[in-house]
N, CA, C and O atoms as a GROMACS GRO file, in nm:
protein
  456
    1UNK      N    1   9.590   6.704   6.437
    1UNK     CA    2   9.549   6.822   6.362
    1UNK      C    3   9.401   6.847   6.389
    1UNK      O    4   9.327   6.755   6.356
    2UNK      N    5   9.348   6.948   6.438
    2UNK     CA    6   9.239   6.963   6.451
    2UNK      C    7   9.154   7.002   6.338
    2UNK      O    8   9.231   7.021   6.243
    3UNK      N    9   9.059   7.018   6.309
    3UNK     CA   10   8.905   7.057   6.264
    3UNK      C   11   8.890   7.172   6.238
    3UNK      O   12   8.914   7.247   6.333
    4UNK      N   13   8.853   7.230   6.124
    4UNK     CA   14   8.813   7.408   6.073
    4UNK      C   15   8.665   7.361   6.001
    4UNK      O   16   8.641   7.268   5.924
    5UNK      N   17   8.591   7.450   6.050
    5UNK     CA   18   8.458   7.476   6.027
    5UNK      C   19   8.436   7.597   5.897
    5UNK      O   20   8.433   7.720   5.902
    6UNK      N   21   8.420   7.493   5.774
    6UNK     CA   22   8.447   7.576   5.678
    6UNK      C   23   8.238   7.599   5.637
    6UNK      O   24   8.213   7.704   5.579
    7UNK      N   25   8.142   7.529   5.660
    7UNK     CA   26   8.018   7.602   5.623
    7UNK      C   27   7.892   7.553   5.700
    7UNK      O   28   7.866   7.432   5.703
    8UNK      N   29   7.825   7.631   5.754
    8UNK     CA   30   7.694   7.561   5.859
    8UNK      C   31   7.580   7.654   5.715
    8UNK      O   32   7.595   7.750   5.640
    9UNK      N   33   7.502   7.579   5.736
    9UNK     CA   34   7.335   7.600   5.686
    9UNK      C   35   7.259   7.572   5.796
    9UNK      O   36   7.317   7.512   5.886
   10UNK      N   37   7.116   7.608   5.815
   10UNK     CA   38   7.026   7.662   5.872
   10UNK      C   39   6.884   7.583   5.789
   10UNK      O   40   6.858   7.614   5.672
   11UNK      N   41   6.820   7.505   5.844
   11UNK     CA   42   6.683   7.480   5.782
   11UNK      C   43   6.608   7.450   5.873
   11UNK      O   44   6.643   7.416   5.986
   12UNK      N   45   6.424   7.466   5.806
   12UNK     CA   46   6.366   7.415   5.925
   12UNK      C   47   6.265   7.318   5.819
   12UNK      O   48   6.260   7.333   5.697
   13UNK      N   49   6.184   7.212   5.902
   13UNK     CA   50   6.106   7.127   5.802
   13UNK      C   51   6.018   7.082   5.939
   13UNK      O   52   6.063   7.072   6.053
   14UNK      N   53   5.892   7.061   5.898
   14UNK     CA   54   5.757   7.039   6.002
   14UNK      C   55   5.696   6.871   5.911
   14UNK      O   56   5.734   6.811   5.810
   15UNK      N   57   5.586   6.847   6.015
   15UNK     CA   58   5.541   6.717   6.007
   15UNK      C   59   5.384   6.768   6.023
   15UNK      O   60   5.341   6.752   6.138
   16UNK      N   61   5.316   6.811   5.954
   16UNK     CA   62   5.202   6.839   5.951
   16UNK      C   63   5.062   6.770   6.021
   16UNK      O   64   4.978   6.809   6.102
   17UNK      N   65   5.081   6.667   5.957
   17UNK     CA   66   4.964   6.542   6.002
   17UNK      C   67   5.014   6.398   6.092
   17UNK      O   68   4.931   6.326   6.149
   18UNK      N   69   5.107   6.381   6.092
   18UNK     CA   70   5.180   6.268   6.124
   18UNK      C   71   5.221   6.258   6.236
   18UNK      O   72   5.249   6.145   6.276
   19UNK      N   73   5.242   6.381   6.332
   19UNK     CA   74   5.344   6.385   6.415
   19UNK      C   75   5.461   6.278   6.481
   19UNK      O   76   5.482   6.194   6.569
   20UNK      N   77   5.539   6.372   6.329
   20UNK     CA   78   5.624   6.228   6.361
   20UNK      C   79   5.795   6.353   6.334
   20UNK      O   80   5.830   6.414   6.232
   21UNK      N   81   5.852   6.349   6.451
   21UNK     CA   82   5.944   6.389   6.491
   21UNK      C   83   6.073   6.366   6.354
   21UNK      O   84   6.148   6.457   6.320
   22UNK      N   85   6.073   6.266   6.311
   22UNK     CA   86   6.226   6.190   6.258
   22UNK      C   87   6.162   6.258   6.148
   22UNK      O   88   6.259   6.325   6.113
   23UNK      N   89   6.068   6.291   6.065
   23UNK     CA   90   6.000   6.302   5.957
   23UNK      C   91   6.060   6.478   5.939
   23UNK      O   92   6.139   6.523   5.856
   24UNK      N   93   5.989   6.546   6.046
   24UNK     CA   94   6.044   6.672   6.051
   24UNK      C   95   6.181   6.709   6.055
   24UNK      O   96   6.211   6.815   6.000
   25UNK      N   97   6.273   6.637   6.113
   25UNK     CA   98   6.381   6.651   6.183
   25UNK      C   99   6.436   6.673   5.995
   25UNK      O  100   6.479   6.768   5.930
   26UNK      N  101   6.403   6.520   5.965
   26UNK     CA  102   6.476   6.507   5.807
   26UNK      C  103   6.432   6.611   5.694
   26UNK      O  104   6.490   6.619   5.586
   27UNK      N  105   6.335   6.681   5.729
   27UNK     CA  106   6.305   6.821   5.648
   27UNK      C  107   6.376   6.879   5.662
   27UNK      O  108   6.465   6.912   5.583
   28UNK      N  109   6.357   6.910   5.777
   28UNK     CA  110   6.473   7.073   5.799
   28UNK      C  111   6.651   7.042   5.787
   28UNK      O  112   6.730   7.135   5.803
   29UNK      N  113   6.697   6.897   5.757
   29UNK     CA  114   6.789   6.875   5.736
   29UNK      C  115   6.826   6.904   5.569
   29UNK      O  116   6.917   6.967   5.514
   30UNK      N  117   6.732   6.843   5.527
   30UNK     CA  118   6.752   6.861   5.361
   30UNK      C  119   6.733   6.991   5.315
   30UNK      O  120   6.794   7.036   5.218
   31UNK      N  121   6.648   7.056   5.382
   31UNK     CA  122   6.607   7.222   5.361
   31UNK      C  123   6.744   7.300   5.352
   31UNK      O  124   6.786   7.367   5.258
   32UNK      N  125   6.806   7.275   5.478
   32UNK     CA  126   6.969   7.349   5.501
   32UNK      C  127   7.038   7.261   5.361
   32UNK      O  128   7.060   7.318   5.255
   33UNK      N  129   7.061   7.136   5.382
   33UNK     CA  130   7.130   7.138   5.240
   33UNK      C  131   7.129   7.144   5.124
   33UNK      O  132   7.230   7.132   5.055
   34UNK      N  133   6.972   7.168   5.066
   34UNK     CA  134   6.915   7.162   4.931
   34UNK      C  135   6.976   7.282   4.881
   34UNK      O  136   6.990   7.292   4.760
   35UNK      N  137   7.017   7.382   4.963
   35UNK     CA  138   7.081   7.510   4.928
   35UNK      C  139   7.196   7.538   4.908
   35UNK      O  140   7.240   7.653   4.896
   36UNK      N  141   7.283   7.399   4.900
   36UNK     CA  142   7.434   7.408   4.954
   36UNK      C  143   7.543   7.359   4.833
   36UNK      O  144   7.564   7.239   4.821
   37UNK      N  145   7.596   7.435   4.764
   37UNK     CA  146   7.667   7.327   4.642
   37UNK      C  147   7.809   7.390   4.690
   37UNK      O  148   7.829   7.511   4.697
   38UNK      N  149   7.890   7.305   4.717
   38UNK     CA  150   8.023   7.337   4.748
   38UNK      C  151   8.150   7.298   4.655
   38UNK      O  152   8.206   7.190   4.674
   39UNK      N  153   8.190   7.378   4.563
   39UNK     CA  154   8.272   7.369   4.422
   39UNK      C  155   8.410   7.329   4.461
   39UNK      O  156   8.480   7.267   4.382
   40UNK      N  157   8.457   7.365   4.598
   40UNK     CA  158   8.600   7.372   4.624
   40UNK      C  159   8.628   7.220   4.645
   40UNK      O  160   8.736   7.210   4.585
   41UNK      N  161   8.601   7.103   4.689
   41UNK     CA  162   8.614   6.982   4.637
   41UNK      C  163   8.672   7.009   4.507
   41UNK      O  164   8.784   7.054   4.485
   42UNK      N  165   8.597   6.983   4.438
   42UNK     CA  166   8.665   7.014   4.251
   42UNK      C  167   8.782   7.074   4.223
   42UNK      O  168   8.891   7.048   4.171
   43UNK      N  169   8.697   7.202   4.299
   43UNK     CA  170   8.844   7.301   4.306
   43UNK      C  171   8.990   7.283   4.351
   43UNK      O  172   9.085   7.312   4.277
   44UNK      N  173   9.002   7.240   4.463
   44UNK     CA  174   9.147   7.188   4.573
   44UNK      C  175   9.146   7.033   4.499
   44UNK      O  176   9.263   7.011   4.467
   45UNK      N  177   9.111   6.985   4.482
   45UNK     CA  178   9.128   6.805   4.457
   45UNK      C  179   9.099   6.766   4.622
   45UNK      O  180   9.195   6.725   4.688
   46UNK      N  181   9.032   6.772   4.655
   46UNK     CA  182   8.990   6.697   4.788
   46UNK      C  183   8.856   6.602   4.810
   46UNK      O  184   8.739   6.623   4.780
   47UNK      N  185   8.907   6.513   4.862
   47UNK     CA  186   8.850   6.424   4.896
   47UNK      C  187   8.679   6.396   5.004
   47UNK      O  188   8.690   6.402   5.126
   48UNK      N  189   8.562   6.374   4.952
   48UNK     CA  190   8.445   6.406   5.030
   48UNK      C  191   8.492   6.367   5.164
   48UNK      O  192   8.473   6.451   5.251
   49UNK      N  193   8.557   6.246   5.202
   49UNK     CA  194   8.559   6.160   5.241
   49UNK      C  195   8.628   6.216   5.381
   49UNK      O  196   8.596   6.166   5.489
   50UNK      N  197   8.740   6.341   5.371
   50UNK     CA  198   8.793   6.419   5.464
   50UNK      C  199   8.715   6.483   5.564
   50UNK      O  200   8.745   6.515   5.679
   51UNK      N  201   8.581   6.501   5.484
   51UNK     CA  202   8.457   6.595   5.564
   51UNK      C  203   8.412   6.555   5.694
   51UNK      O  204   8.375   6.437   5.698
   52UNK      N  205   8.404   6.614   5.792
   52UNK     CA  206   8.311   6.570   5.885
   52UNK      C  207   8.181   6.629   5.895
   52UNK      O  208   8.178   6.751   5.881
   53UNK      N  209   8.111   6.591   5.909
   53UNK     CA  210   7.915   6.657   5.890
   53UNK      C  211   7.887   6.643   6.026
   53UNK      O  212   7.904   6.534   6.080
   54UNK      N  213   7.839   6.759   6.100
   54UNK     CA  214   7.822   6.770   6.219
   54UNK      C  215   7.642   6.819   6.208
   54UNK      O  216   7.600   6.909   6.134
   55UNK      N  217   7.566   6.744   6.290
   55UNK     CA  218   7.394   6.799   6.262
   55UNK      C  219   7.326   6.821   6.409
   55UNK      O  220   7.330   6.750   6.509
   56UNK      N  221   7.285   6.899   6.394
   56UNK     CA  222   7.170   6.935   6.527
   56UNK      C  223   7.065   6.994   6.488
   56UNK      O  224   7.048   7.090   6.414
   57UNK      N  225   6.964   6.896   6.575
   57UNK     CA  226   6.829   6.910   6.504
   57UNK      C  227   6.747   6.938   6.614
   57UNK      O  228   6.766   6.862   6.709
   58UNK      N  229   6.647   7.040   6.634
   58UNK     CA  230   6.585   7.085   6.754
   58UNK      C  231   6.448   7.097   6.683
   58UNK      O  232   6.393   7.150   6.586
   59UNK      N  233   6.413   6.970   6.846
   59UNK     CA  234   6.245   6.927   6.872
   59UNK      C  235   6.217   6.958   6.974
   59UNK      O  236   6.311   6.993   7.045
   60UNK      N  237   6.118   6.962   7.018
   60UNK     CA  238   5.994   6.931   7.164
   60UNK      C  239   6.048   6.804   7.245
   60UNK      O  240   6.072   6.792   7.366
   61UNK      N  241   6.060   6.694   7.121
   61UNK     CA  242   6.076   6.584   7.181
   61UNK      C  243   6.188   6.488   7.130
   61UNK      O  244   6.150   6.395   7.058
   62UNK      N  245   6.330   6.498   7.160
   62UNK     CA  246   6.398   6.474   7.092
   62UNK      C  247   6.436   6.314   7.100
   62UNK      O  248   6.506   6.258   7.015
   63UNK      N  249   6.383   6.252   7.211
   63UNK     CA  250   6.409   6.064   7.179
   63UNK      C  251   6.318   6.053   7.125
   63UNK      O  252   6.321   5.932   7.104
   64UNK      N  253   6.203   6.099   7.068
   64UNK     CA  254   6.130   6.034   6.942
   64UNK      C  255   6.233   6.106   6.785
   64UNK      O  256   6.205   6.138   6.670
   65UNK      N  257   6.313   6.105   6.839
   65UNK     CA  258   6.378   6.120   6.696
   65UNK      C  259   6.454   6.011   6.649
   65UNK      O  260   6.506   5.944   6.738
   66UNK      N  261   6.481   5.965   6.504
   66UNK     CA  262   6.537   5.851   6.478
   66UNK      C  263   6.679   5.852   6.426
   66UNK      O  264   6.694   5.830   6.306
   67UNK      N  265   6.804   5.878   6.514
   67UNK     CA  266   6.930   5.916   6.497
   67UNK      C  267   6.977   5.833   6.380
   67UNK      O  268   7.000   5.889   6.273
   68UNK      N  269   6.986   5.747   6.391
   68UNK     CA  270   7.039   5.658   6.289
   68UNK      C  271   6.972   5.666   6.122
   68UNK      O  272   7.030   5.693   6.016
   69UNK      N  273   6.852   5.636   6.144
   69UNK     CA  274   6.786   5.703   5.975
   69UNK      C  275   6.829   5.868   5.942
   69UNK      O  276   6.887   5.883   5.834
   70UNK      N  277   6.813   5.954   6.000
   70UNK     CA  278   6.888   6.116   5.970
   70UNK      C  279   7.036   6.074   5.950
   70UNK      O  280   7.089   6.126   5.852
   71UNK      N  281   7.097   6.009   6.007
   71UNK     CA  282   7.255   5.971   6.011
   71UNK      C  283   7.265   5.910   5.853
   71UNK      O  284   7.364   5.945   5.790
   72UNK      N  285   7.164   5.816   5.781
   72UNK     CA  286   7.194   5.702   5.710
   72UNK      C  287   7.171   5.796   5.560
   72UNK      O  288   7.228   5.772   5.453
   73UNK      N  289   7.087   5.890   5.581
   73UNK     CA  290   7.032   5.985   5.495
   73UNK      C  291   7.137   6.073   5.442
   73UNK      O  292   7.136   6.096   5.321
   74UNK      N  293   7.225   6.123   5.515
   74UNK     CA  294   7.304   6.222   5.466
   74UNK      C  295   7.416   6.216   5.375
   74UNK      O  296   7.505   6.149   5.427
   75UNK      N  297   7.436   6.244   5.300
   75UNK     CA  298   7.533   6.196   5.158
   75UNK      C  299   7.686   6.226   5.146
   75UNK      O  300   7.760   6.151   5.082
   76UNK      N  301   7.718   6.308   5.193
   76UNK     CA  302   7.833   6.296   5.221
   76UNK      C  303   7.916   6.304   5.373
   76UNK      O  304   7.864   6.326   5.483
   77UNK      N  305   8.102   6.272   5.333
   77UNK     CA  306   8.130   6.316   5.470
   77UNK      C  307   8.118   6.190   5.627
   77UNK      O  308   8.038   6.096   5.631
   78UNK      N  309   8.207   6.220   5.725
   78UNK     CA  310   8.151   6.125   5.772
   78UNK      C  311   8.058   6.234   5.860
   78UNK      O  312   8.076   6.356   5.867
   79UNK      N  313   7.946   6.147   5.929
   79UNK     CA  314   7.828   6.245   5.980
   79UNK      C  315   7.775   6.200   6.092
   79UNK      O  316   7.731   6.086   6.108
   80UNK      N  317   7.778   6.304   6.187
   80UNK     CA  318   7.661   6.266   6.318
   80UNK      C  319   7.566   6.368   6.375
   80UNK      O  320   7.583   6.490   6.385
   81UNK      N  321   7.455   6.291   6.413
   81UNK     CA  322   7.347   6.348   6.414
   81UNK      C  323   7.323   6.381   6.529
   81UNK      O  324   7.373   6.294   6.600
   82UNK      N  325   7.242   6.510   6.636
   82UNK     CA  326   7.228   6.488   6.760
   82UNK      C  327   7.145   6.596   6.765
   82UNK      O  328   7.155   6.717   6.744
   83UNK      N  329   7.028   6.490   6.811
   83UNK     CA  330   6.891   6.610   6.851
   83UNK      C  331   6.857   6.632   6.991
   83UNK      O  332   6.848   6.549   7.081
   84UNK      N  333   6.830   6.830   6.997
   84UNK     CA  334   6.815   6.847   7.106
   84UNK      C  335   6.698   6.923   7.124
   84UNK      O  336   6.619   6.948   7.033
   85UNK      N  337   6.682   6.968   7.264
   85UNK     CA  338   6.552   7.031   7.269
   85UNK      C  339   6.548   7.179   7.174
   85UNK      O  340   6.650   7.248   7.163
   86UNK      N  341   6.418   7.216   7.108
   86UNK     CA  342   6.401   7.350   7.014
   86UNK      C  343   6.292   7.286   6.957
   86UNK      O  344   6.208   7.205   6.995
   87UNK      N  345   6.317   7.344   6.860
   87UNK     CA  346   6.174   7.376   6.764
   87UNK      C  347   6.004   7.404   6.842
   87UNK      O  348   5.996   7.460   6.951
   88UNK      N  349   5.908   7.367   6.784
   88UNK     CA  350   5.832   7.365   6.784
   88UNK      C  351   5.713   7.297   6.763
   88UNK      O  352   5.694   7.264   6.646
   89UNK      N  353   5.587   7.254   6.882
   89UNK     CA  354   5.500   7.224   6.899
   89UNK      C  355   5.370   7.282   6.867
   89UNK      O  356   5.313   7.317   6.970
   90UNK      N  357   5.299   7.306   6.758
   90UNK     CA  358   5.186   7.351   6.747
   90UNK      C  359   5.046   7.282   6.746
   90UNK      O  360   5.034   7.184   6.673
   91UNK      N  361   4.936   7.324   6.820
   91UNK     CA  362   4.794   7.257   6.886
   91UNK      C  363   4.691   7.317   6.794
   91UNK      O  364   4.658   7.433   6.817
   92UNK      N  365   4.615   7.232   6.657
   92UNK     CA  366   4.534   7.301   6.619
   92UNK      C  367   4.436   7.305   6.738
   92UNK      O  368   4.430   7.199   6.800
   93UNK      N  369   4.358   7.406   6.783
   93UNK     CA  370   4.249   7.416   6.928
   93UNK      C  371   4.154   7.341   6.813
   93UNK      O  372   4.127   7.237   6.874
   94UNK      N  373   4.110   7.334   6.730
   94UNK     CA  374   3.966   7.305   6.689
   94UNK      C  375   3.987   7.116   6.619
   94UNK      O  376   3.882   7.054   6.600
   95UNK      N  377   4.088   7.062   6.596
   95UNK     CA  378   4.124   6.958   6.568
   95UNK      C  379   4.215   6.866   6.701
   95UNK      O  380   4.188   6.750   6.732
   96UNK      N  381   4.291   6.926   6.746
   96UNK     CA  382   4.381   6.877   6.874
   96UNK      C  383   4.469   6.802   6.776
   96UNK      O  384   4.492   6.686   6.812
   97UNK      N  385   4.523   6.840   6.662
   97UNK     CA  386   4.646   6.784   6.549
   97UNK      C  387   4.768   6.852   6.600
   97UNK      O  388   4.780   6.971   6.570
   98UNK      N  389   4.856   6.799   6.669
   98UNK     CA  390   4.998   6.898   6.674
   98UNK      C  391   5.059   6.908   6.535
   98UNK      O  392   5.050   6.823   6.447
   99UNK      N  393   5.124   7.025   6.531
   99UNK     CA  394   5.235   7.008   6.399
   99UNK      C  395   5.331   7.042   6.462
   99UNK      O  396   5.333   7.122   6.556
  100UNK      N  397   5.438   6.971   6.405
  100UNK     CA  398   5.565   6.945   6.467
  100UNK      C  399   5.677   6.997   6.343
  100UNK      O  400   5.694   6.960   6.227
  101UNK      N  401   5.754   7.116   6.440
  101UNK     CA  402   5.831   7.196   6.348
  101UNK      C  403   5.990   7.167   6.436
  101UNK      O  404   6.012   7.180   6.557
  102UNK      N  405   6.087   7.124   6.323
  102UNK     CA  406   6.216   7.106   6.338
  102UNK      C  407   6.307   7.222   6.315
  102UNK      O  408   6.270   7.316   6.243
  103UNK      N  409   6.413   7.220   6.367
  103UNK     CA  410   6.512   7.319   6.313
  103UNK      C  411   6.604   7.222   6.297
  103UNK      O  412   6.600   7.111   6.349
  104UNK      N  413   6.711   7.277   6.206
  104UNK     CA  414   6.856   7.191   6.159
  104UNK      C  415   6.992   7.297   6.186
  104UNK      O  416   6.991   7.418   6.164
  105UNK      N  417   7.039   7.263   6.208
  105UNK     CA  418   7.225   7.321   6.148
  105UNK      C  419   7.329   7.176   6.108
  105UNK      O  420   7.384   7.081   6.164
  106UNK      N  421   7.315   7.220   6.010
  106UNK     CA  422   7.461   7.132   5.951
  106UNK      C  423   7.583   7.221   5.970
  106UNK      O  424   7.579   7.343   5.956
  107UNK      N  425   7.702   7.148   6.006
  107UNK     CA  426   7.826   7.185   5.993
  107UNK      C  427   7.902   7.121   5.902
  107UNK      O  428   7.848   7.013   5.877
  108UNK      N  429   8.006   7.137   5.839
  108UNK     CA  430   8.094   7.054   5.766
  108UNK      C  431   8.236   7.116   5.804
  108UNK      O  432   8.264   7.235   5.818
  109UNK      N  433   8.317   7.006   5.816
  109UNK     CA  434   8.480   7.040   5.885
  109UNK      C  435   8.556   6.964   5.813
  109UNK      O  436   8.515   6.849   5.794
  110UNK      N  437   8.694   7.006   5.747
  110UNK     CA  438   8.789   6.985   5.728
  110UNK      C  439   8.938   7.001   5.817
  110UNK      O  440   8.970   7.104   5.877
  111UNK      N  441   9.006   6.895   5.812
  111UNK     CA  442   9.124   6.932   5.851
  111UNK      C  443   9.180   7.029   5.808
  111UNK      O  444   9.183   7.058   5.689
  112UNK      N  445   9.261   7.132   5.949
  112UNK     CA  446   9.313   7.237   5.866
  112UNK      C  447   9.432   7.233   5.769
  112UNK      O  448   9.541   7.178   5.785
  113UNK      N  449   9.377   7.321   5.641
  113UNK     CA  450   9.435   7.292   5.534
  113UNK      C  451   9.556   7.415   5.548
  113UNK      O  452   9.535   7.529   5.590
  114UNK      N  453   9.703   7.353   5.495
  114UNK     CA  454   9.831   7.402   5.495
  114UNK      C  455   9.841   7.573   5.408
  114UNK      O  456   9.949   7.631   5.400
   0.00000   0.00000   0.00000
């Protein structure tokens, strides 16, 4: 039985001072879901546990990202993480501080339901 893509969110989250990739990555992850309350669990009697959580997270530099901590973070569902090239690199000229801006999409999938 295959997979139906019942809701993606959209976030982005930056690393200001730190440049630290996994830091950002996990912003813009929580950003997309801090927005997300999904009632139909409750509603249908279904199980979190059915969910699959699908994530892509776009950096500059995506092996400085830390797959497994974004993976360990996410609360429901089973979940995988996979960062690719996107977001954004910014150069203060008068400091030489990059800030490092992430993008996210979460997916969540259920088996299709009868």
């Amino acid at each position: 039985m295959s997979d139906q893509r019942f809701i993606i969110e959209m976030g982005m989250g930056n690393d200001q001072y730190g440049q630290d990739y996994t830091k950002a990555a996990a912003r813009a992850i929580e950003d997309a879901i801090r927005h997300s309350s999904i009632p139909m669990f409750d509603a249908l009697g279904l199980d979190h546990a059915q969910m699959r959580v699908q994530v892509t997270v776009g950096v500059q530099d995506p092996d400085q990202v830390d797959i497994a901590a974004l993976t360990a973070k996410l609360p429901r569902g089973q979940a995988t993480v996979t960062a690719t090239f996107g977001g954004l690199n910014v150069t203060n000229p008068d400091t030489g501080n990059v800030l490092i801006i992430a993008s996210a999409a979460v997916e969540a999938f259920l088996p299709k339901q009868a």
